[in-house]
C-alpha positions in Angstrom: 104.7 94.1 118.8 103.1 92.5 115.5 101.6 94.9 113.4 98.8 95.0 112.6 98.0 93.7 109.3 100.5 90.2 109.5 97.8 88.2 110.9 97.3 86.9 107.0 100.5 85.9 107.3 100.5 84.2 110.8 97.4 82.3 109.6 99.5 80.8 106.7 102.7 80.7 108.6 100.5 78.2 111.1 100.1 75.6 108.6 103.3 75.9 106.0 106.6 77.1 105.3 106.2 80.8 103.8 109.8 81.6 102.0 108.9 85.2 101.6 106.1 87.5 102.5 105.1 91.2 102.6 102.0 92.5 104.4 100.6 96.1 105.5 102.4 97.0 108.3 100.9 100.2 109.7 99.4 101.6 113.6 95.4 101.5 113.3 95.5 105.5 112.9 97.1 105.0 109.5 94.4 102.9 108.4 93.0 104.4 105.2 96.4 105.0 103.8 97.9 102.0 103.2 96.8 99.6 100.4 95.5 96.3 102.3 97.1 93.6 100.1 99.2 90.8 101.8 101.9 89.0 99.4 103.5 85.7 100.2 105.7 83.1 98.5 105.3 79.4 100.0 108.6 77.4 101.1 108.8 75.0 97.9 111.2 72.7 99.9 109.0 72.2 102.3 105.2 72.8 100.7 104.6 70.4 98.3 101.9 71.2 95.5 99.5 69.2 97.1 99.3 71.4 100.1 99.8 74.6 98.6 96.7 73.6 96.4 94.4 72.7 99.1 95.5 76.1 100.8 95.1 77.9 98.1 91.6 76.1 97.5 90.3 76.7 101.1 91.4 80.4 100.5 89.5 81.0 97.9 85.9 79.4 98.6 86.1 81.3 102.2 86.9 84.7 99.6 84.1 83.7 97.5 81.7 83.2 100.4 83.1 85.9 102.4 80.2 89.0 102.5 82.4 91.9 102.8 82.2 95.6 102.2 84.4 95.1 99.4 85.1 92.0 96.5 88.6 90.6 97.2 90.9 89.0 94.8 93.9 86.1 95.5 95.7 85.7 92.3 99.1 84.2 91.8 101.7 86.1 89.6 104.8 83.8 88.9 105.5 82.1 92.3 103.4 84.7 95.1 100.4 84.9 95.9 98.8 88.2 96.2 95.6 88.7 98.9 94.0 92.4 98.1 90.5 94.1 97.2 89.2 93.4 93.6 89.1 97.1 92.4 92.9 97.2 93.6 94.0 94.3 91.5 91.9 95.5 88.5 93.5 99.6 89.0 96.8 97.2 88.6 95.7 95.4 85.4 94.8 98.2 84.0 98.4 99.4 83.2 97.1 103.1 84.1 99.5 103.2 86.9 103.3 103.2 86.8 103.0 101.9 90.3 101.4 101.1 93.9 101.7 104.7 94.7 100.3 106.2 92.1 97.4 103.5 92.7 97.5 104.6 96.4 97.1 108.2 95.6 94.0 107.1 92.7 92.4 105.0 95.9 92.5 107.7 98.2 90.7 110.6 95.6 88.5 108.4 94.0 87.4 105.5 96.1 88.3 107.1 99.7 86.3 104.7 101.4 87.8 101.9 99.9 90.7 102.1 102.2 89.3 102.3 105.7 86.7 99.4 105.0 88.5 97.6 103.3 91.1 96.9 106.3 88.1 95.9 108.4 87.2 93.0 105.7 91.0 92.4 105.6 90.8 91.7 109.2 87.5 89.8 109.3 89.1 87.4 105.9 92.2 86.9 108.5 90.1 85.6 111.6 87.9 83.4 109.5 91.4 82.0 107.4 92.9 81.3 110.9 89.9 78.8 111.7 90.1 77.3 108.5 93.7 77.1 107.9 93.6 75.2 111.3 91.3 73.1 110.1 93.2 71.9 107.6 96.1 71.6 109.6 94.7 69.2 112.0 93.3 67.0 108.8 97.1 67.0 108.1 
C-alpha cells in the first residue's frame, strides 16, 4: 500500500525520471504531525533542462493559482526541489531552528492548524499536478 502523501511523487514520476525523492509517509490519523513537504531530485540522465523547466514552470503557475488554506512554496536548493507550505519554508530561512523537528514541534504549538489543513491543500495541489503533469506529457 502507497502511503499516503507519495501521490506528488507519482504525479512527477508519470512524466520523468525522479533520481531521488522523499515525501510524508504517514496513515491519515497521523495527519497533523507530520510536516507536508515532498522533496525530489530529477534523473539528470534522463531529464533534460528543457523538461525539467517546463515542469517546474507548470508547477508553479498551478501553486500560484492554487486557492488553498495555506500559501505553498517550490523552491530549489542545489539540485532538489522542495514542495511545502510558505510559513514552513520561511520557519527554515529563518535559521531559528536547528532542524525539521524542532520546526515540527514550533508548527504544532504555534500554528496547530497549519498541519491538518495544510495536508488537505497538499492533497488537492497533488490531484490538480496529476492533470497537468499529464498534460504536458501528452504534448511530449
Amino acid at each position: 500500500m502507497k502511503g499516503f502523501g507519495r501521490g506528488v511523487i507519482d504525479a512527477l514520476e508519470g512524466v520523468a525520471k525522479l533520481e531521488w525523492f522523499r515525501y510524508p509517509v504517514l496513515k491519515p490519523e497521523q495527519i497533523g504531525f507530520v510536516l507536508p513537504v515532498a522533496v525530489w531530485r530529477f534523473d539528470k540522465n534522463t531529464v533534460d533542462d528543457h523538461l525539467e523547466n517546463r515542469l517546474i514552470s507548470c508547477l508553479a503557475s498551478l501553486l500560484d493559482s492554487y486557492k488553498g488554506d495555506f500559501p505553498w512554496s517550490l523552491s530549489k536548493v542545489g539540485r532538489n526541489w522542495i514542495l511545502q507550505p510558505l510559513l514552513i519554508k520561511k520557519l527554515q530561512d529563518s535559521g531559528a531552528f536547528k532542524n525539521e523537528e524542532e520546526i515540527r514541534n514550533h508548527v504544532l504549538n504555534f500554528h496547530s492548524n497549519l498541519m491538518v489543513q495544510a495536508f488537505y491543500d497538499y492533497k488537492a495541489i497533488e490531484g490538480l499536478m496529476k492533470v497537468q503533469l499529464k498534460a504536458i506529457s501528452n504534448n511530449n
